[in-house]
C-alpha positions in Angstrom: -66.8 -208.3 -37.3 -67.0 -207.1 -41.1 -66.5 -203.1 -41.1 -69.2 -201.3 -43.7 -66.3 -198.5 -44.9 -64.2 -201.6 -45.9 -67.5 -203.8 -47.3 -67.8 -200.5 -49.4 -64.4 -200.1 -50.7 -64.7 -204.2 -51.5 -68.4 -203.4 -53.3 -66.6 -200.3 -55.2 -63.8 -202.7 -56.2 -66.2 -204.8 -57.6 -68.1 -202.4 -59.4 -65.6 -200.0 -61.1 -62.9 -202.8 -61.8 -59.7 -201.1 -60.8 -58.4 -199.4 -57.5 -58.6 -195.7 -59.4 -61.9 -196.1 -60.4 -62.9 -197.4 -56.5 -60.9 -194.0 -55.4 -62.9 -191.8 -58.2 -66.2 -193.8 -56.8 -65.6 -193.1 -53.4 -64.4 -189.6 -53.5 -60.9 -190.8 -51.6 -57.0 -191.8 -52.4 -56.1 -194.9 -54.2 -53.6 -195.0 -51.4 -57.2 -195.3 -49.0 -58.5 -198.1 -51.3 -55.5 -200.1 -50.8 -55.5 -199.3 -47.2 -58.9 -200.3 -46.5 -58.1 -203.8 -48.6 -55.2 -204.0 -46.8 -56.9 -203.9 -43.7 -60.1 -206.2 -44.9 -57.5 -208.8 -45.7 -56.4 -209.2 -42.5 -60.1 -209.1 -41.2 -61.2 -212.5 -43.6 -57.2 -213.9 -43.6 -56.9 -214.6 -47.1 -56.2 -212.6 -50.3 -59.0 -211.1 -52.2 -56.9 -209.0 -54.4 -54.3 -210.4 -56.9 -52.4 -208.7 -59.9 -53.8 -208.6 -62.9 -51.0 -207.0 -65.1 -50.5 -203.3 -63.8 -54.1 -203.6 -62.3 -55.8 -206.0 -59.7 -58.3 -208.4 -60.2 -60.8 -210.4 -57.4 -59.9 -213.5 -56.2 -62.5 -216.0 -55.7 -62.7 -215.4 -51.8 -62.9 -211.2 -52.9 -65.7 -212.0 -55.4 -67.8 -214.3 -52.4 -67.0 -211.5 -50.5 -68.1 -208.4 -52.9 -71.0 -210.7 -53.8 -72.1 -210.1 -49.7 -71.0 -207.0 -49.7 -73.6 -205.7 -52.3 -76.3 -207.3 -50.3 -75.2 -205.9 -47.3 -75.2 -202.3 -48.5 -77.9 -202.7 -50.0 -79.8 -203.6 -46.4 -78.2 -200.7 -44.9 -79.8 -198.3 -47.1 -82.7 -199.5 -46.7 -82.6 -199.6 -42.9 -81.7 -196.1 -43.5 -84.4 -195.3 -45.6 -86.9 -196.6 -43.1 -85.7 -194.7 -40.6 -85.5 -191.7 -42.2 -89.3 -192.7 -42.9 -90.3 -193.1 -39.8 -88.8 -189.9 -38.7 -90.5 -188.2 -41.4 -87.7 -185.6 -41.7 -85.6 -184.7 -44.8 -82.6 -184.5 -43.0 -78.9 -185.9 -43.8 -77.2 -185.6 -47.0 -78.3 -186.3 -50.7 -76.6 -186.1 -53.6 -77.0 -185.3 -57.0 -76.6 -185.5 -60.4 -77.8 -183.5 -63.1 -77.0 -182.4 -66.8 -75.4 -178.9 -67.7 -78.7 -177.7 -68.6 -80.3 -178.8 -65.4 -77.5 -177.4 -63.7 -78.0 -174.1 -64.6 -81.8 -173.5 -65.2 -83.7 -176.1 -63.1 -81.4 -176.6 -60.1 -80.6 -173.7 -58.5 -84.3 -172.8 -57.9 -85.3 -176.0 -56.8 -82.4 -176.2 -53.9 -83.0 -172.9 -52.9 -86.8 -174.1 -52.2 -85.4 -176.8 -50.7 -83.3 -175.5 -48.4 -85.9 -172.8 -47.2 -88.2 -176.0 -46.8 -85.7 -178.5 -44.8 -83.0 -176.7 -43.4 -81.3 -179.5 -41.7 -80.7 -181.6 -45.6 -77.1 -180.8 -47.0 -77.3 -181.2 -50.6 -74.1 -181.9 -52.4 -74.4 -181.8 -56.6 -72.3 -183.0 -58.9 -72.8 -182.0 -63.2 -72.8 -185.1 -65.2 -74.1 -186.6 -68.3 -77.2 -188.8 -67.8 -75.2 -191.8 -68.6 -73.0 -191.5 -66.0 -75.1 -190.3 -63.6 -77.9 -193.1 -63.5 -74.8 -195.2 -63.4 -73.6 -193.7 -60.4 -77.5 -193.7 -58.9 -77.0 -197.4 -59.6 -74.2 -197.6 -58.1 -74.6 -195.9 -54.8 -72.2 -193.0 -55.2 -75.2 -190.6 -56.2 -79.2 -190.7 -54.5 -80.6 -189.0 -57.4 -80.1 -188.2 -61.3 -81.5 -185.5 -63.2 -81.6 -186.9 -67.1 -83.0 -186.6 -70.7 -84.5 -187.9 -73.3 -85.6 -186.9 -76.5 -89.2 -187.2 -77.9 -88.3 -189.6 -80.7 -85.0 -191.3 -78.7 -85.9 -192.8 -75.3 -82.9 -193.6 -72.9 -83.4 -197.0 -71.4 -83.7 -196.4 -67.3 -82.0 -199.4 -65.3 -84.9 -201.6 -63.4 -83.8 -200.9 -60.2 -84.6 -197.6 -60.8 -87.7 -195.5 -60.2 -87.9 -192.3 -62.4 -90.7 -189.5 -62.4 -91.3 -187.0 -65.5 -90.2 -183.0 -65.0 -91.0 -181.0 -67.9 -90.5 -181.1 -71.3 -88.1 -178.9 -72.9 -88.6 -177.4 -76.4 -85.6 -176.9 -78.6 -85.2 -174.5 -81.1 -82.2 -174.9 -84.1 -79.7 -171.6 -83.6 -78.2 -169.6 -86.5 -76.2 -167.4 -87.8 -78.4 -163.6 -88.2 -77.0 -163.9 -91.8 -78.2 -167.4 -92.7 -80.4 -168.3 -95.2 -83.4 -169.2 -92.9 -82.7 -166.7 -90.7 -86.2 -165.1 -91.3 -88.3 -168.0 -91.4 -90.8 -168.2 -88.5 -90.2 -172.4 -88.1 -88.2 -174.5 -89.9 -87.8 -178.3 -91.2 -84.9 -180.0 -90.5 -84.6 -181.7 -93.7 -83.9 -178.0 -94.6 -80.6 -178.1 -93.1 -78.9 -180.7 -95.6 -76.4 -178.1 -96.1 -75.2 -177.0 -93.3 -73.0 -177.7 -90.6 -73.5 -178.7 -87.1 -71.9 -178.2 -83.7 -72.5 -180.9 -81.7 -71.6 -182.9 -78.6 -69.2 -185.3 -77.5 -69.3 -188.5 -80.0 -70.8 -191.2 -78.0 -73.0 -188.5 -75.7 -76.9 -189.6 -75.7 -77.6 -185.6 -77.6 -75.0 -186.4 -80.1 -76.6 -189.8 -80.9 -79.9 -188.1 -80.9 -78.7 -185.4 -83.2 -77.3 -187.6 -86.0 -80.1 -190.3 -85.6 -83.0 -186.9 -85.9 -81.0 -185.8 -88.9 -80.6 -188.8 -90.7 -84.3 -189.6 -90.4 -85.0 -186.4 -92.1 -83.1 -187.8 -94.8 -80.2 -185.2 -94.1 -76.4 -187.0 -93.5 -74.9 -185.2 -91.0 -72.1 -182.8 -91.6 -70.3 -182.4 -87.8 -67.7 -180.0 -88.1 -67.3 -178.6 -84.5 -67.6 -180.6 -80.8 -68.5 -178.1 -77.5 -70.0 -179.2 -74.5 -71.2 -176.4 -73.5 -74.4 -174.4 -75.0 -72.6 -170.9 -74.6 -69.7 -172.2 -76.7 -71.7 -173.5 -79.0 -73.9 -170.6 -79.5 -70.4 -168.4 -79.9 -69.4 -170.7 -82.9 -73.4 -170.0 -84.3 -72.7 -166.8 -83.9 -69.3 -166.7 -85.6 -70.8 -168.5 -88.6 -69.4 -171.7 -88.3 -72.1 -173.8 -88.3 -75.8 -174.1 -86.8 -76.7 -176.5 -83.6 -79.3 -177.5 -81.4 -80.6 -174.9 -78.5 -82.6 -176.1 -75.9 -85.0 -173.7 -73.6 -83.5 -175.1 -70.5 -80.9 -173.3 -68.7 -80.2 -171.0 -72.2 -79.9 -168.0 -71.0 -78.8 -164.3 -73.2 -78.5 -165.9 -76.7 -75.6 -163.4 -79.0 -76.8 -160.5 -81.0 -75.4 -162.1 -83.9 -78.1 -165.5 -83.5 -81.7 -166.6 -84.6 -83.5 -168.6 -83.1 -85.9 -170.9 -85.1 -88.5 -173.3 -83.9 -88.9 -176.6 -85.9 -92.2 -177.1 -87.3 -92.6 -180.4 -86.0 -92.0 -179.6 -82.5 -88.5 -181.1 -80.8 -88.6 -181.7 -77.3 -86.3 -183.1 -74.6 -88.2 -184.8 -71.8 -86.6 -183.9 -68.4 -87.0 -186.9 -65.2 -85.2 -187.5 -61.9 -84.2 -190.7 -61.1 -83.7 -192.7 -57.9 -83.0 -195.9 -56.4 -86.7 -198.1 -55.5 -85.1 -199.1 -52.6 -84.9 -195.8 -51.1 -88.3 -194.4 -52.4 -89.8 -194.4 -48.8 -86.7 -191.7 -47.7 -88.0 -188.3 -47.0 -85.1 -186.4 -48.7 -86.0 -187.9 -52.0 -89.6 -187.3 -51.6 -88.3 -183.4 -51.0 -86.3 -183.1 -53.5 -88.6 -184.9 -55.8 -91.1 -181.9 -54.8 -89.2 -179.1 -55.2 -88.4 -180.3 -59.1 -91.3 -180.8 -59.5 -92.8 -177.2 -58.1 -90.2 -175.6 -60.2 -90.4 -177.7 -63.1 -93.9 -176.2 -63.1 -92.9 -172.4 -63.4 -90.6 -173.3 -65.5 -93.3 -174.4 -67.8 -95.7 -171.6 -67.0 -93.6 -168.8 -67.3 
């Protein structure tokens, strides 16, 4: 008999490409991944590992295999799924993945409900960019995403993959209290062809967004500081070293020494959850999917 741990540290294998990224997949050792090969080896007799330079690569027999493997996991959580459906209890564990943002002004509401509502669910949450997250949803190694888009950039969602809209988040452009706009009650981005901008990571969905908005106001972007974080960029705002992007979500005390403008033709983010289709019928997702969305809602209304 086949065991399911080692099917999965096969599948991982597969997906990630190298024996770290399994371990980083899986949450475990590297020295566990090579373990549980080991040990799978001996199960099929025959190699389906070989070296591949300092890394490993599948051998024909560990592709066949991995090829299974995915199928196989993929039945077992939908068996799970049905069960859990038939139960009709939000119960187990479920984890998640959500964007700074989310992290901070949607989440913690939302779990609270959610552990009032279904005491016996053990939510574990992990902060990532969308990108990564859906990927990991994808995957296996998350149940659930929280991501973004923006109203003029969509982010493609993979097709196996069922997604359902949270609110939409309005975004207003920070800046210094001694800036020229500073006064104004909205503002044009086209107005900002002088400035510069603290932005995200190059690469990061926002940071395409930012320079793709900004150049279709006709404005070249002038990126002069990177911060992940909305606090940090704020202090830099503040500080006046440039101007950047604030959303609603998750802001929190904005400095004494910032202004907050809205832009005349309104910027949003639109906020979704994400899931796999194949566990739709599971009665942790459809819990968590409701207490989002209930606090989505107040977020909206208050």
């Amino acid at each position: 008999m086949l065991n399911l741990e080692r099917l999965r540290t096969l599948d991982a294998l597969a997906r990630h490409g190298s024996v770290s990224g399994a371990a980083d997949g899986l949450h475990v050792t590297t020295s566990a991944v090579s373990q549980q090969m080991a040990k799978l080896e001996r199960e099929v007799g025959q190699p389906l590992l070989a070296r591949n330079g300092r890394g490993v690569r599948l051998t024909d027999a560990g592709r066949l295999l991995a090829d299974h493997a995915a199928r196989i996991i993929s039945q077992v959580e939908q068996a799970q799924a049905d069960v859990e459906a038939q139960r009709g209890c939000a119960v187990g564990e479920l984890r998640i993945g959500a964007f700074p943002t989310a992290m901070r002004g949607l989440l913690p509401r939302a779990l609270s409900a959610l552990r009032t509502g279904h005491p016996d669910l053990r939510v574990r949450v992990r902060e990532q960019e969308p990108e990564e997250s859906m990927a990991a949803v994808v995957r296996g190694d998350l149940d659930m995403a929280l991501a973004i888009d923006w109203h003029n950039k969509r982010m493609s969602v993979p097709a196996e993959l069922t997604r359902t809209h949270l609110l939409d988040d309005s975004v207003d452009i920070a800046v210094p209290a001694g800036h020229r706009l500073a006064d104004r009650d909205t503002i044009s981005l086209a107005e900002f062809g002088d400035d510069e901008w603290i932005s995200w990571n190059e690469g990061q969905f926002c940071h395409e967004w930012l320079v793709f908005t900004l150049r279709g106001t006709g404005v070249e972007p002038r990126i002069a500081h990177i911060a992940e974080e909305h606090h940090t960029q704020l202090a830099f705002v503040e500080a006046g070293l440039g101007v950047c992007v604030a959303p609603k979500l998750g802001r929190g005390p904005v400095p004494p020494g910032v202004r907050l403008l809205p832009v005349c033709d309104a910027v949003r983010r639109h906020v979704y959850a994400v899931w796999r289709a194949d566990a739709d019928r599971r009665p942790s997702i459809r819990a968590a999917v409701d207490a989002l969305r209930a606090t989505a809602a107040e977020l909206q209304h208050a």
